[in-house]
C-alpha positions as CSV (number, residue, x, y, z in Angstrom):
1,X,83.6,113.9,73.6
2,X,86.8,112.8,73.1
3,X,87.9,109.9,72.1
4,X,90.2,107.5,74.6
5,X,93.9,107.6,72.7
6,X,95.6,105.1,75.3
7,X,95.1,101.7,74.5
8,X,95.7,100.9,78.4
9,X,92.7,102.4,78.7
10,X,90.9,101.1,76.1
11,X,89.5,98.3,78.6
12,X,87.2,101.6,80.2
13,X,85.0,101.8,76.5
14,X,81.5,100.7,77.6
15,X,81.9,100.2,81.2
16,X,79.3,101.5,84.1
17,X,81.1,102.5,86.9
18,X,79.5,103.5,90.1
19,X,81.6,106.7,91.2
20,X,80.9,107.4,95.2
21,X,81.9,110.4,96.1
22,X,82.0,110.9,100.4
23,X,82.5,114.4,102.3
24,X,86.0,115.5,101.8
25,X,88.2,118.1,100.5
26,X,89.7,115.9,98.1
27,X,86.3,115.5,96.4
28,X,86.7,118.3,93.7
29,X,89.5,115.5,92.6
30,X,86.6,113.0,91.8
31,X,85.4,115.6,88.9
32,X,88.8,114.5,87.4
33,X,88.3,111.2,87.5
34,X,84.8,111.4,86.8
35,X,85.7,113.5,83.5
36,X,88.4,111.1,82.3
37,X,86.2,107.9,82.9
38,X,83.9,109.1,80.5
39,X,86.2,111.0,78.2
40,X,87.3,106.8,78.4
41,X,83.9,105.8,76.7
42,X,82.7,104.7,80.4
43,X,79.0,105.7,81.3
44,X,79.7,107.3,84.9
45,X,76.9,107.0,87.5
46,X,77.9,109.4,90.6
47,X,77.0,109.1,94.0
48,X,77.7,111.6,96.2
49,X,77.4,111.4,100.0
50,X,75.2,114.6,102.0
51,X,78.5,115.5,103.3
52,X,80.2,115.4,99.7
53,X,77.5,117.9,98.5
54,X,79.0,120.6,101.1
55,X,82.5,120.8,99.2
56,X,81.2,119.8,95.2
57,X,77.3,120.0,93.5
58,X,75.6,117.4,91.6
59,X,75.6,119.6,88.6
60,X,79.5,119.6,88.7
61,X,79.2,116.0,87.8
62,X,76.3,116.2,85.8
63,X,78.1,118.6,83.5
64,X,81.1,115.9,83.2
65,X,79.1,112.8,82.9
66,X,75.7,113.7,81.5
67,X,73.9,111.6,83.8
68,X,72.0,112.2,86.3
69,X,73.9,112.4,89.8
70,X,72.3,110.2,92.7
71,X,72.3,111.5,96.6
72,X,70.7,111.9,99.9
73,X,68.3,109.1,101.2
74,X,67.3,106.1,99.2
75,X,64.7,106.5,96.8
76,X,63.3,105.2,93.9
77,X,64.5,105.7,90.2
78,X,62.2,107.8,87.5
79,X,61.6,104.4,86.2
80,X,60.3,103.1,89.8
81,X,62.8,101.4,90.5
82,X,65.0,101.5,94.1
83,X,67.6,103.2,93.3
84,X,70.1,101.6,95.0
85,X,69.4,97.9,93.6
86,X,69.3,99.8,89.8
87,X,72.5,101.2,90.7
88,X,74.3,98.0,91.8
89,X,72.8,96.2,89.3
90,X,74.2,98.4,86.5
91,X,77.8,98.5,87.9
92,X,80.5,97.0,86.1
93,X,82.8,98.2,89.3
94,X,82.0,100.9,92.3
95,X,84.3,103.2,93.0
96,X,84.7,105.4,96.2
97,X,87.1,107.8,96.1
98,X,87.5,110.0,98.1
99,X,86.7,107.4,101.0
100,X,86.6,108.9,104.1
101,X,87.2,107.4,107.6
102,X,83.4,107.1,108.6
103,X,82.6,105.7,105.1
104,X,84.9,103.1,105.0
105,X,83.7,102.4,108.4
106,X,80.1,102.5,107.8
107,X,80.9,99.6,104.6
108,X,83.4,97.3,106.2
109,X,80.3,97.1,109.4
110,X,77.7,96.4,106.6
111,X,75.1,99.7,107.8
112,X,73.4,100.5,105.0
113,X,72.3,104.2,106.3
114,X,72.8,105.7,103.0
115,X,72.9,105.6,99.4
116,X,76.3,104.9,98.5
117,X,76.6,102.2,101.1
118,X,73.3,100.7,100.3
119,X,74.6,100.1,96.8
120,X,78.1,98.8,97.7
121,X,76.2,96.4,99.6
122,X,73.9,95.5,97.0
123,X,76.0,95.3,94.1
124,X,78.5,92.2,93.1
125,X,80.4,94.0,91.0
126,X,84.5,94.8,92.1
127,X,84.7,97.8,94.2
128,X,88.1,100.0,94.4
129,X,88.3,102.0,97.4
130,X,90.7,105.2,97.6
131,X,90.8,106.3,101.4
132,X,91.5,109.5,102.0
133,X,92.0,111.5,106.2
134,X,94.2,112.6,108.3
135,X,97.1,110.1,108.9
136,X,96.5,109.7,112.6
137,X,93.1,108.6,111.2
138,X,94.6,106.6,108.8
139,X,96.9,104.9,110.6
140,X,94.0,104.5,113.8
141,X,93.7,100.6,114.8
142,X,90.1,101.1,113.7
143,X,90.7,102.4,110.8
144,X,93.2,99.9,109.8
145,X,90.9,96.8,110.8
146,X,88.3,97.8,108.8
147,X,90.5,98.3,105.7
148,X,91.6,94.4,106.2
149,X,88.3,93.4,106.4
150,X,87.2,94.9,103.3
151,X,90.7,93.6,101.8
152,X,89.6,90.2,102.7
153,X,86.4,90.4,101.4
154,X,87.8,91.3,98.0
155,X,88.1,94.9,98.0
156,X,90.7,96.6,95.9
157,X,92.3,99.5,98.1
158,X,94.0,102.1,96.6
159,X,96.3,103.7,99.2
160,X,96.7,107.2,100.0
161,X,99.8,109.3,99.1
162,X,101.7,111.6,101.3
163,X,101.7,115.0,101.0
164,X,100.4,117.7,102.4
165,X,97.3,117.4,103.9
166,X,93.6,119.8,104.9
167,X,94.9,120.3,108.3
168,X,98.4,121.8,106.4
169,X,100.3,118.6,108.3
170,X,102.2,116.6,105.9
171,X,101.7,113.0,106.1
172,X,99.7,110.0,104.8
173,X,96.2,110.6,103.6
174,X,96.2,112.4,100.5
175,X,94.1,111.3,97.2
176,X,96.3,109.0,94.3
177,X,96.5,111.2,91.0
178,X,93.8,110.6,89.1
179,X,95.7,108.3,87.0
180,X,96.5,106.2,89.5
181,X,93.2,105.8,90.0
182,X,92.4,105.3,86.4
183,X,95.0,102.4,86.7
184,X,93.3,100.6,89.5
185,X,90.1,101.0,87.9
186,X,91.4,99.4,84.4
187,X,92.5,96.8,86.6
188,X,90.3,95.8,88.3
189,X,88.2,95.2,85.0
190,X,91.0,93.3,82.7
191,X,91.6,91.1,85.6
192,X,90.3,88.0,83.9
193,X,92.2,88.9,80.9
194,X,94.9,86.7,78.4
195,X,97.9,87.7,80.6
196,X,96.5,86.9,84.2
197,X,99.0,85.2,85.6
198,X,101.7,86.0,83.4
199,X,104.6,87.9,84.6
200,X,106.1,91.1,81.7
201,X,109.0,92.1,81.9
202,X,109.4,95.6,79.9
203,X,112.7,97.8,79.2
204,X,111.7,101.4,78.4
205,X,114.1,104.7,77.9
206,X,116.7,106.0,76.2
207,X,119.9,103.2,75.6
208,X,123.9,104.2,75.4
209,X,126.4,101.9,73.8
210,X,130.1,103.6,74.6
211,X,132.5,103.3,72.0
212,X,135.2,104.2,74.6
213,X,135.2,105.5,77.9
214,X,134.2,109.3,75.8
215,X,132.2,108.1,73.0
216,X,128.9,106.2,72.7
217,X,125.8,106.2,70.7
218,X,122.4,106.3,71.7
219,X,118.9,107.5,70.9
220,X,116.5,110.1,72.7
221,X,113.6,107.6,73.8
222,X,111.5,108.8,76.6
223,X,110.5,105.4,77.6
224,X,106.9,106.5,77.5
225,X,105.8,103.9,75.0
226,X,107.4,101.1,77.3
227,X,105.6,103.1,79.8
228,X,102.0,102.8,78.0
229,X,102.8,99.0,77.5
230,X,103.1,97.9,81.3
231,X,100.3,99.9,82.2
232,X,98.7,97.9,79.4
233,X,100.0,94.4,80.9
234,X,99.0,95.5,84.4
């Protein structure tokens, strides 16, 4: 396994995440994520949704992670355990992404019909959610109103990009880069670190100092180490 390089990301060595996985085409993407968390050092638990098994398998994941992959009704663990109450117990943070429309809607209303929402509603660790539908849906009054309840009951939303979309429209829906999502997670977790509260101010990139109006001298920086460090501050 490889070893995580980034300090920013350093934060992820150790951690259980709860990955939920719901029925969309963006779910291949959560492989990605799912990869990088534990190329991280993070032990990755997935859940995936019935629908999310039509568009990516358990063994996908399992491959990635080398865990076992959760789904379908609740159940109990090998260890006889309920699954859901071992998995929220576990979590350091829970993770949805993709989040459908019906999935967000199903948590913010509390129904507890699955797996994945029985453990969002059973664990009390921070939960990111990455919605991802058609922008009509996104943008639905519905839709909206659930997202601000979860907001206000402390749920870390990771909003959609635009782009082009499963129907072929171009709009707002589509899933953050994995990084991104990386960066929300890392979040998330160093929130009760030394520089909460703090603002960082950092100047990245190549500089010029003209001699004359012809002349200057500079240096080649990419900027990507100042880059690395306010990821780090974040």
């Amino acid at each position: 396994m490889a070893a995580c390089r980034d300090p920013a990301m350093s934060i992820l060595k150790g951690a259980r995440v709860v990955l939920g996985v719901t029925g969309s085409i963006a779910a291949y993407k959560a492989a990605d994520l799912a990869s990088q968390l534990t190329q991280a050092g993070s032990s990755v638990d997935v859940v995936l949704t019935e629908s999310a098994q039509a568009f990516v398998g358990a063994l996908t994941f399992e491959a990635l992670t080398g865990r076992a992959v959760s789904g379908g009704p609740l159940a109990m663990t090998s260890e006889h355990r309920i699954t859901h109450v071992a998995l929220a117990q576990a979590a350091h943070v829970a993770v949805v992404a993709p989040a459908t429309a019906a999935a967000i809607a199903r948590y913010a209303q509390g129904l507890s019909e699955d797996l994945l929402t029985a453990t969002l509603l059973a664990t009390v660790a921070p939960v990111v959610l990455a919605p991802v539908m058609e922008s009509h849906m996104y943008a639905h009054a519905a839709t909206q109103a659930n997202l601000a309840t979860l907001r206000g009951r402390g749920v870390h939303i990771v909003a959609p990009e635009h782009g082009r979309l499963a129907s072929g429209a171009v709009g707002v829906g589509r899933l953050p880069p994995t990084q991104a999502l990386l960066d929300a997670i890392r979040a998330v977790l160093g929130a009760g670190g030394p520089l909460r509260g703090r603002t960082v101010v950092v100047s990245a990139g190549g500089t010029r100092e003209f001699l004359d109006p012809v002349r200057f001298l500079g240096n080649p920086a990419t900027g990507k180490q100042g880059v690395a460090l306010a990821r780090a501050a974040r």
